[in-house]
C-alpha positions as CSV (number, residue, x, y, z in Angstrom):
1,X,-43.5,-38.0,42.5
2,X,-39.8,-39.3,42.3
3,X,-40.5,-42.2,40.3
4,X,-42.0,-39.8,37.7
5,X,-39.5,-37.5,38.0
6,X,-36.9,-40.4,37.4
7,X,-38.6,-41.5,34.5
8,X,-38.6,-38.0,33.0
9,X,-35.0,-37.7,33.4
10,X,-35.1,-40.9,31.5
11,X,-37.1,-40.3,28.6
12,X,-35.8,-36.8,27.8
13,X,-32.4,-38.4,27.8
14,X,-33.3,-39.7,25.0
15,X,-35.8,-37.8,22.8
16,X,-35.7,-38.0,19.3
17,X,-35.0,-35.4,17.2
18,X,-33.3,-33.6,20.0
19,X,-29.3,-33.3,20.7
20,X,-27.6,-36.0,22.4
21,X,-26.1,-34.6,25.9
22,X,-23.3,-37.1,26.5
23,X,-21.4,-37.3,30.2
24,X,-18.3,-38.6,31.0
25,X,-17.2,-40.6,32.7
26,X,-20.2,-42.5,33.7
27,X,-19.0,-43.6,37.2
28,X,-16.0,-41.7,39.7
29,X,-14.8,-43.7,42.6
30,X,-12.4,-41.5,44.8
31,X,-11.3,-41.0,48.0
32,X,-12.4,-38.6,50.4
33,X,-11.4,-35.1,49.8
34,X,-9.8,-35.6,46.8
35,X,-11.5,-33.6,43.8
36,X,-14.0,-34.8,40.7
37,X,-14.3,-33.5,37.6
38,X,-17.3,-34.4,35.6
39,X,-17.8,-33.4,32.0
40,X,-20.6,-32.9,29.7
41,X,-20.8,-32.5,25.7
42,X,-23.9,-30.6,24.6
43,X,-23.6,-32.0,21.1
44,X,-25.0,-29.0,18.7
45,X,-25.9,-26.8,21.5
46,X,-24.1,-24.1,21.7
47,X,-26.4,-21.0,22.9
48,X,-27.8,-22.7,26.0
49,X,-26.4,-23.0,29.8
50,X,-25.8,-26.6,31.4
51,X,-27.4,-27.4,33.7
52,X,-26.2,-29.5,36.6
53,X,-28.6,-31.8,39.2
54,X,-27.5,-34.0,41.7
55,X,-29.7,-37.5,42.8
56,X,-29.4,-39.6,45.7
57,X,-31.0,-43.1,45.4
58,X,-34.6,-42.4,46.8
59,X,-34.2,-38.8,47.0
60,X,-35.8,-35.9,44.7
61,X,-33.2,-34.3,42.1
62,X,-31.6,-30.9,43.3
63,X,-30.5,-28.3,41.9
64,X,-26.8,-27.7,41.7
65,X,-25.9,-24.7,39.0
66,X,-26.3,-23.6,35.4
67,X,-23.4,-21.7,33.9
68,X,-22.8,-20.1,30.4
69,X,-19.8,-19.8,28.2
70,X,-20.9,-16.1,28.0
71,X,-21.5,-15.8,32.0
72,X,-19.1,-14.5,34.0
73,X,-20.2,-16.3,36.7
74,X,-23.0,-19.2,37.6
75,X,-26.6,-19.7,39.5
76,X,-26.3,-21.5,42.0
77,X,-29.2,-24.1,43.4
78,X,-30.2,-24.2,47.5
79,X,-27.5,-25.5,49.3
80,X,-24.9,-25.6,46.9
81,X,-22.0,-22.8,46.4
82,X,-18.2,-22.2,45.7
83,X,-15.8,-23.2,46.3
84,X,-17.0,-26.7,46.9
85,X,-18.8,-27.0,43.6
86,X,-17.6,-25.0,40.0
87,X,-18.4,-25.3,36.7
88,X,-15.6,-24.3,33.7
89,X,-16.2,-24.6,29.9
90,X,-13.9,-25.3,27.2
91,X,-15.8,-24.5,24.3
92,X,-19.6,-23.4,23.9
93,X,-20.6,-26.9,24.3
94,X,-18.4,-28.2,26.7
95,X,-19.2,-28.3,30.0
96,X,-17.4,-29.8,33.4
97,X,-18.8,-29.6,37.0
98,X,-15.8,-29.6,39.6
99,X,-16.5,-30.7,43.0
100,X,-13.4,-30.0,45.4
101,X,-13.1,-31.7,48.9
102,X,-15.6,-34.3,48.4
103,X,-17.4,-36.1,51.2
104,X,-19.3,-39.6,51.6
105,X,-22.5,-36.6,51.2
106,X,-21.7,-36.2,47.9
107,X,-22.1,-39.6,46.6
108,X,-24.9,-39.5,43.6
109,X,-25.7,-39.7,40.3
110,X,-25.0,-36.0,38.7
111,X,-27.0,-35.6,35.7
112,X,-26.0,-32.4,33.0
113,X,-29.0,-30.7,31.2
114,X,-29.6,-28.3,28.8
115,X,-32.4,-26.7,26.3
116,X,-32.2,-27.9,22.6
117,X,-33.6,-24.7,21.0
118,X,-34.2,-26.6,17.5
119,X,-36.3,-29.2,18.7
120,X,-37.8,-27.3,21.8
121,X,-37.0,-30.0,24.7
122,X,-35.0,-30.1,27.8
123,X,-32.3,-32.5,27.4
124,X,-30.6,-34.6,29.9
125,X,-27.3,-36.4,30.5
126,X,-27.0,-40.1,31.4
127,X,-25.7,-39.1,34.6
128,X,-22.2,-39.8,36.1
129,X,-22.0,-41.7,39.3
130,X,-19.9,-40.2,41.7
131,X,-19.0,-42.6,44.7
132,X,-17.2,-41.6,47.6
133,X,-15.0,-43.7,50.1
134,X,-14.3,-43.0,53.3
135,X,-12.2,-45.7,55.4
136,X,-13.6,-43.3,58.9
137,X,-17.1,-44.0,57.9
138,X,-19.1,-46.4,60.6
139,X,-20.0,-50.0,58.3
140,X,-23.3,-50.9,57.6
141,X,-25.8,-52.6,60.0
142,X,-26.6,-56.0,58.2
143,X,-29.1,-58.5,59.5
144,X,-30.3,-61.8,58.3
145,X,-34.0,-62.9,58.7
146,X,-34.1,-66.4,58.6
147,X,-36.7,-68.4,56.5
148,X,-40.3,-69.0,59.0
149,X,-41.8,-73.0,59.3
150,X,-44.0,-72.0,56.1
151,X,-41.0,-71.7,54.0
152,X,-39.2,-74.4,55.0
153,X,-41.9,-76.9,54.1
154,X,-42.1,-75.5,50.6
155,X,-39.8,-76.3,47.7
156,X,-37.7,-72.7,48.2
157,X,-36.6,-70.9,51.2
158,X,-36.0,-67.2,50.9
159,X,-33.6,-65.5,53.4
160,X,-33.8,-61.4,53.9
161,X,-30.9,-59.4,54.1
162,X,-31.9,-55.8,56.0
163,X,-29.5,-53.6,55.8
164,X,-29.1,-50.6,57.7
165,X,-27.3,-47.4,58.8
166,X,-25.5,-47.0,54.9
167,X,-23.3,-44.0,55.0
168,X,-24.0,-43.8,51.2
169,X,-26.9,-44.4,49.0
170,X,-24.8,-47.0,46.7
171,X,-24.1,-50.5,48.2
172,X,-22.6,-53.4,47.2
173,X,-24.8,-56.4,48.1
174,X,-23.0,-60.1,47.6
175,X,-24.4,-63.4,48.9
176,X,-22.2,-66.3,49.6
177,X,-23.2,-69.9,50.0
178,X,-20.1,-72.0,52.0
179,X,-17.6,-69.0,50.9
180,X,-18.6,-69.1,47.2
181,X,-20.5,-65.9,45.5
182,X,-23.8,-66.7,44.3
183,X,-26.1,-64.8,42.3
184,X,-29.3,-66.9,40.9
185,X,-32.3,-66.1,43.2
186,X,-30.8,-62.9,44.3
187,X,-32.5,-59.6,44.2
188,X,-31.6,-56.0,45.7
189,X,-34.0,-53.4,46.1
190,X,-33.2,-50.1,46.1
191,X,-31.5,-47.5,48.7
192,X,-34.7,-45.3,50.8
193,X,-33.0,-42.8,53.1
194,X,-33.7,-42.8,56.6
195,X,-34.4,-39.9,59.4
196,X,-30.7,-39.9,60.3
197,X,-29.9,-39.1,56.5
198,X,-28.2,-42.3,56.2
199,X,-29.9,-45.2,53.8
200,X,-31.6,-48.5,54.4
201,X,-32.4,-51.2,51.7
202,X,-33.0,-55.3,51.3
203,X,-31.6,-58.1,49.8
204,X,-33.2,-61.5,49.3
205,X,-31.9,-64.7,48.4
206,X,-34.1,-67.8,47.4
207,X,-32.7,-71.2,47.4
208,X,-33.8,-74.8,47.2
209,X,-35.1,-76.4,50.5
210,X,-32.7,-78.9,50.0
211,X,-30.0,-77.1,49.9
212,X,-31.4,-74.9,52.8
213,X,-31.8,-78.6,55.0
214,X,-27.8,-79.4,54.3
215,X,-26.8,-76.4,57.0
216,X,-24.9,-74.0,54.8
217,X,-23.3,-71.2,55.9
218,X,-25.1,-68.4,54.2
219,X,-23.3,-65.1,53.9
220,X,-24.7,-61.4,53.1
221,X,-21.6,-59.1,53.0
222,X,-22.1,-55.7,52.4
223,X,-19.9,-52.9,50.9
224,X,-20.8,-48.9,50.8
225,X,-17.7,-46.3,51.0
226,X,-15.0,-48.3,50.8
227,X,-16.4,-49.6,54.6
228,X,-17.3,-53.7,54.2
229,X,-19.7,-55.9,57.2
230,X,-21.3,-59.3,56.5
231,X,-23.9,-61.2,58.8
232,X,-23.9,-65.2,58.2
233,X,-26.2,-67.5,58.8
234,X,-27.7,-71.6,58.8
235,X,-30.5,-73.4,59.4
236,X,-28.9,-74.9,62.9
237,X,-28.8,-71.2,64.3
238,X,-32.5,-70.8,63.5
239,X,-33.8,-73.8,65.9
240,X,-35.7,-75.5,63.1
């Protein structure tokens, strides 16, 4: 269900025929409690509301608000209300969403929407990221898995960075081999939220044996909300 969901956020981003719904900017990096405004264009719309709908890696989209130049005041989705979250217009096509005293929580992606009359499709944004930082915020729990007997005796060794406990659904994953960033046989996944409502992911790195059998100091440092952990690792710790 959310991967279908995402993908239909993605295809009626762009359907032809349709208006083009353009956000900006694409990606807000603040502090906490500081304010974000987000705006959206609705190109030749101008007798539709916009739409506003907030995503967390993993999560389903909700429902923030719609508002109307000709409203005098919005809808507002579950959980969301002023004075945390208002929308203003400056014209019958554009839109902002305001969101005041903003917490680690509100890191997402905040796509705008709207209803292209004309071409009779629903009409999204690319979405604005919106990350948060929060020097208070507890780091993320990072663990290395090192490589089992089987993959030492082949020609690649794959190490697994789990990483736990992320205040925020956006991380910054880097591997480092002796100190120096590396990024050939590196792959992230993406962020799952746990119980707590915190978020979990994975990050592998495959190397050559050889380079595995020189004792390396292998490096997974994490960074999520302005809050940065790393775990290091080499063959000798592993007892092999």
């Amino acid at each position: 269900m959310i991967r279908l969901f995402c993908t239909f956020f993605t295809l009626l981003s762009c359907v032809s025929g349709a208006t083009v719904v353009n956000q900006v900017p694409p990606e807000h990096t603040v502090k906490k409690g500081e304010k974000v405004t987000m705006n959206c264009n609705l190109g030749s719309v101008t007798d539709s509301p916009a739409r506003w709908y907030k995503q967390t890696p993993g999560g389903v989209p909700q429902f923030v608000l719609y508002s109307y130049h000709g409203w005098s005041s919005p809808t507002y989705g579950s959980g969301f209300s002023a004075p945390k979250f208002t929308p203003t217009h400056s014209s019958q096509s554009d839109y902002s969403l305001i969101i005041n005293n903003v917490d680690v929580r509100d890191s997402a992606v905040y796509y705008c929407l709207t209803w292209d009359r004309s071409a009779k499709e629903n009409v999204f944004g690319q979405g604005t990221k919106l990350l948060v930082t929060d020097s208070g915020v507890s780091p993320p729990v990072v663990n290395i898995l090192p490589s089992s007997s089987e993959d030492v005796s082949s020609r690649e060794v794959t190490l697994v960075c789990l990483i736990n406990d992320v205040s925020v659904g956006f991380a910054d994953v880097r591997w480092l081999v002796n100190g120096n960033p590396v990024t050939k046989g590196v792959f992230t996944g993406s962020a799952e939220q746990q119980p707590n409502e915190k978020f979990k992911l994975s990050s592998y790195l495959t190397i050559d044996t050889s380079e595995w059998q020189k004792d390396k100091d292998i490096t997974c440092e994490v960074t999520a909300a302005g809050s940065k952990t790393s775990k290091r690792i080499k063959k000798s710790d592993c007892g092999q």
